[in-house]
N, C-alpha and C positions, 0 to 999 in steps of 0.2 A: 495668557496661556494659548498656545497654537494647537488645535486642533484636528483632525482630519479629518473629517467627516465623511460617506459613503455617496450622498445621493444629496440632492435639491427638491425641496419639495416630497411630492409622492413616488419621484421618477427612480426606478427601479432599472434603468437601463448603465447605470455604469457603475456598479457593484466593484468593491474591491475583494480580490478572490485570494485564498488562500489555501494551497496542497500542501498538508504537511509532509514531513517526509524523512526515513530514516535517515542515520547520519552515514554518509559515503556515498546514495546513491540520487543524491540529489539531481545531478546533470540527466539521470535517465528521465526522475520525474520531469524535470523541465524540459526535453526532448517531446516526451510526449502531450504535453500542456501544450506547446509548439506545433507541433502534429494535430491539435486541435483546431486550430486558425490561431491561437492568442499569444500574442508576444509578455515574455516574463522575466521577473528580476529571479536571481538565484542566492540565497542567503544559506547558512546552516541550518538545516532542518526544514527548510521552508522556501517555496515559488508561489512568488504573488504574481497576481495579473489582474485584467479587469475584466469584467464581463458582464453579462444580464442573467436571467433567469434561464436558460436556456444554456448558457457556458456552465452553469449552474448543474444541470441536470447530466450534458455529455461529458462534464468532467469526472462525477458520479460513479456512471455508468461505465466509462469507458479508462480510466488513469487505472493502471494495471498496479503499479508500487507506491503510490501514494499511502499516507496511510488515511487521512482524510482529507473533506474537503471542508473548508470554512469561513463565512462571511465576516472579513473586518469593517466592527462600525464604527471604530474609533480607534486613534494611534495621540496619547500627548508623555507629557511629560508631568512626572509628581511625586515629591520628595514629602507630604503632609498628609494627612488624611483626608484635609478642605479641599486639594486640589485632586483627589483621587475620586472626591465626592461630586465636584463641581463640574470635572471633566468628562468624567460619567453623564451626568445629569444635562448636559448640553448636545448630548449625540440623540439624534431621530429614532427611537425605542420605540415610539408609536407607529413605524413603519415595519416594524417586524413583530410587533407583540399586541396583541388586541384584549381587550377585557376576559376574556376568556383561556388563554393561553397561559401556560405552565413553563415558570422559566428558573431553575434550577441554577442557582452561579456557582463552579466549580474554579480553582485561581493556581497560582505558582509566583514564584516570587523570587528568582534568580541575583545573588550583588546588587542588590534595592536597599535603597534606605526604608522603603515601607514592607519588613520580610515576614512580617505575621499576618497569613497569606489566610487565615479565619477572618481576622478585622477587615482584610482588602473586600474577601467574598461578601462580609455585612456590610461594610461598606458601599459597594457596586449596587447589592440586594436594595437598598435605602434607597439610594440615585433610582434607579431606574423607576422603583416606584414611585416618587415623589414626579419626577417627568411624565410617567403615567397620569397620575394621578389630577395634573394641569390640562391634561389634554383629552382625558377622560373625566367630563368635569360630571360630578356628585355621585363617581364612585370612590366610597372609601376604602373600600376591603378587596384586593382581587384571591379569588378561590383559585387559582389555578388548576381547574380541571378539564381544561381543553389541552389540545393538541402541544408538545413538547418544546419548548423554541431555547436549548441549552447554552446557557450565555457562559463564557471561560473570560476570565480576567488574566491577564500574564503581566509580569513585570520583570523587566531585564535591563539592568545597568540604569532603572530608574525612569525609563520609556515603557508606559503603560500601551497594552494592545489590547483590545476588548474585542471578542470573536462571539459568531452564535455559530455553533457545527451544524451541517445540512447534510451528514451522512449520516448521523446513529450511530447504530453499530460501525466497527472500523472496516474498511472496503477491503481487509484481507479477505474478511467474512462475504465469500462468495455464494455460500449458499449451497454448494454440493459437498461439502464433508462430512458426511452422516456420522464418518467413525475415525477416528486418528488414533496414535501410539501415543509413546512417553511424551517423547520432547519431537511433534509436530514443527515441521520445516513453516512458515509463514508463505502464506501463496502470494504477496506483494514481493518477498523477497524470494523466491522463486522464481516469479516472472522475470522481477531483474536480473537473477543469475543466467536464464536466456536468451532476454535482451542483452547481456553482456556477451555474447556468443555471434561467430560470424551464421551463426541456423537461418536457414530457410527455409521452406516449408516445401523442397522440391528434394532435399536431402535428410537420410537417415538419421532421425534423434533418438539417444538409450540413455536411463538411467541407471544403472545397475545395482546402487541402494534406494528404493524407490518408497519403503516404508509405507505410507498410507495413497501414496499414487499424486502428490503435488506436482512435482515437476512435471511431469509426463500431463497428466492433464492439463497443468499452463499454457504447454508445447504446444496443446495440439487446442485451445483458447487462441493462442496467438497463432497459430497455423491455418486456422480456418477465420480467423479475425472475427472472431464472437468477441463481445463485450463483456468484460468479465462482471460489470452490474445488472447482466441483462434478466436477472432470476433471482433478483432480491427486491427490497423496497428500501427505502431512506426516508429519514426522517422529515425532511421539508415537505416531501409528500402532502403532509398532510397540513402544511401552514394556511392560512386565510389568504397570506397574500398572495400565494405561489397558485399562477395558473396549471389545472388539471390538465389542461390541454398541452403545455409545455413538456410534460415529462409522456406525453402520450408521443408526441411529434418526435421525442429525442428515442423513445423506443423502437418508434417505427422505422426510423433511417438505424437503426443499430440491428434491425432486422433487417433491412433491405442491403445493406454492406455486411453482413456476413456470406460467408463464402462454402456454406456447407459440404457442397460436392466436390470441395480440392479434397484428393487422395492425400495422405499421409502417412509415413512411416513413422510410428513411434512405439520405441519395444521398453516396458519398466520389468525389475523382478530384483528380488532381495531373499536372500535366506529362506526367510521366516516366514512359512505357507500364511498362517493367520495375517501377515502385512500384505499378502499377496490377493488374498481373497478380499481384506478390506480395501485396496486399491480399484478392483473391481467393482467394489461397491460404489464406490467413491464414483469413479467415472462412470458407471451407469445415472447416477443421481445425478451428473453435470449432463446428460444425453452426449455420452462418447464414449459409450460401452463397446462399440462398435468399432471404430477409430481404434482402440490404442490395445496392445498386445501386452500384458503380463503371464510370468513364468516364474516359479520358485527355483532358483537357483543363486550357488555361491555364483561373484560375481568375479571371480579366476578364471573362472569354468566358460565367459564369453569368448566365443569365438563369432566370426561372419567372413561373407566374401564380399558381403557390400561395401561400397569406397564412397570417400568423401562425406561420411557420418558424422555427426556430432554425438560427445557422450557430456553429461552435466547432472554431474552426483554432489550430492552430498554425505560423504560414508563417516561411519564413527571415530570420534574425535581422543577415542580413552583418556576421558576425562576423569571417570570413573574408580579407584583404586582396584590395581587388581588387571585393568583390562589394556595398561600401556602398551605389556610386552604384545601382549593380542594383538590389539591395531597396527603395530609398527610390522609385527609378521605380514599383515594384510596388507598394507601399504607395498612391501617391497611385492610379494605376491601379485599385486595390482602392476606395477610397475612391470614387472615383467611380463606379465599375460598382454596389457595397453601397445608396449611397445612395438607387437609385429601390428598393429593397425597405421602403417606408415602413411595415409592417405587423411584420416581421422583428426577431428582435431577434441581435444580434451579440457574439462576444465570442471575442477574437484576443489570444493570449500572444506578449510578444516582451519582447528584451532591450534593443530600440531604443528610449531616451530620447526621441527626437523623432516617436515615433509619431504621437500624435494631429493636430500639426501635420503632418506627412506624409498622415495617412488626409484631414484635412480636415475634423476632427469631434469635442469633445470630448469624452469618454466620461461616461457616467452614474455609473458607479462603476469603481474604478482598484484591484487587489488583488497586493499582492507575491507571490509563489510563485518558490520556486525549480526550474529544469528541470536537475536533476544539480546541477551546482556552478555552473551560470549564474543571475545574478540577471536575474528576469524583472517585468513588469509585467503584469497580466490584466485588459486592456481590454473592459469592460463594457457596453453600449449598448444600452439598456432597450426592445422595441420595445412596444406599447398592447397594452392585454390584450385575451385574443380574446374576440370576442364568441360569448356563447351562443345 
């Protein structure tokens, strides 16, 4: 049985790392994994790379679309229960799980000969304490009521990956969205819908369906190059082995490289005063209450004289019964208000196939992404680069 194991001994320095990540925007996460110093592979769903404790915490704090981050301590293969048990049981668990630690196995079980993914999680549950148990010798019972260490089993095409997660909560959860709407845009996939944008933080950004204020607050996260983990905690936090001092040092420099005093334009406003006021709230709770300008307004109704803007909405999809012929109104509406912005460049998510012939324009570049479990299209519309 081949193995992979994470580390030698107690040495905590070459950690296999793992950002998950939705499907379509992989290359952004791995761009920014990159942007971190660490070289990484790129798979569906997922950029591994290596690192310590420390790549650990900046990737955390600072991977804008990732949806997590998490440690693989083992990668084999296993068609049996023995060898899902054994495989398990030979990976260093005492390096991340101490007599005291509470470790919850959660599993998935994709085109596996082993796909009763209850038996996998008892199974794994068994292994790890029986290895505990060798190495914690004359304890019999662990209570689990110390600090969290969530072990996830995965099985795909028969290739077991055994992970612990080191972020908790998922890093959309930034931590300033006090209040949201119906169907809340996700702030990792926000940020990428940004990051997908030629923006920079020296030129005009608008959202004109701005709903609870995500985009617009992203904008103006990546504008001023705040960490978008920099006002939450995570869960390794608080592990035995993980030094205090490391996520103290990765804070520091995530203060020290924010850029607070770059000016920024960025204007949000949607209909519906109540989304307009929660947006406000919203960015006062992220500190860029200040920063960013919202307005209740239909988003026909923009006008400016400013050049070289970026606009990056996300408007209604009439998915809804009832609300097709709606949208498709607003769409051409949009399409015609957009068009005298001939400096501007544009770029509008939706699930509506017939967009571009509704906007009235076809798009420069066309990119799938999913919004939750809706399949979407991200409408690209390249405006002339600004002159210097």
């Amino acid at each position: 049985m081949n193995c992979v194991n994470n580390s030698k001994g107690d040495d905590m320095n070459k950690l296999k790392i793992l950002a998950t990540s939705p499907m379509g925007i992989e290359a952004i996460v791995a761009k920014e994994v990159r942007n971190l110093g660490y070289e990484c592979q790129v798979d569906n769903g997922k950029i591994t790379y290596m690192g310590d404790e420390y790549a650990i915490a900046k990737s955390n704090l600072w991977l804008r679309t990732a949806d997590r981050v998490k440690i693989i301590v083992g990668e084999f293969k296993a068609t049996t229960f023995e060898q899902l048990f054994d495989g398990t049981k030979n990976l260093p668990w005492e390096q991340f799980i101490n007599v005291d630690s509470a470790f919850p196995v959660s599993g998935k079980s994709v085109k596996s000969t082993l796909h009763s993914v209850p038996d996998c999680q008892a199974i794994v549950k068994k292994a790890i304490v029986d290895r505990l148990k060798i190495k914690y010798k004359q304890i019999t019972w662990f209570q689990e009521k110390g600090p969290k260490v969530p072990v996830e089993v995965s099985i795909l095409k028969d290739i077991v990956t055994i992970t612990i997660d080191t972020s908790g909560s998922g890093l959309h959860k930034r931590g300033y969205r006090a209040y949201q709407g119906e169907a809340p845009l996700k702030e990792t996939l926000a940020a990428a819908l940004i990051l997908l944008t030629n923006w920079t933080a020296d030129r005009p950004f608008v959202d004109l369906f701005c709903g609870s204020g995500t985009i617009p607050i992203e904008a103006a996260l990546i504008g001023q190059n705040i960490a978008p983990g920099f006002n939450r905690d995570f869960i390794s936090e608080t592990w035995h082995w993980f030094n205090s001092k490391v996520w103290d040092e990765a804070r520091t420099e995530a203060e020290d490289l924010a850029e607070y005093n770059r000016p920024l334009q960025i204007f949000g406003s949607d209909i519906d005063h109540k989304m307009v006021d929660m947006s406000k709230a919203n960015a006062m709770e992220a500190g860029l209450g200040d920063l960013i300008q919202f307005k209740q307004m239909q988003a026909t109704d923009f006008r400016t004289d400013l050049e070289y803007g970026v606009i990056v909405s996300n408007p209604p999809y009439g998915e809804r019964i009832g609300e097709k012929e709606k949208v498709e109104k607003l769409y051409r509406e949009l399409g015609a208000t957009l068009q005298m912005l001939d400096t501007w460049s544009i770029y509008l998510i939706t699930s509506n196939e017939d967009f571009e012939e509704l906007f009235g324009k076809k798009a420069t570049k066309k990119r799938k992404l999913f919004n939750g479990f809706i399949k979407t299209d991200y409408y690209q519309y390249f405006g002339p680069k600004k002159r210097v």
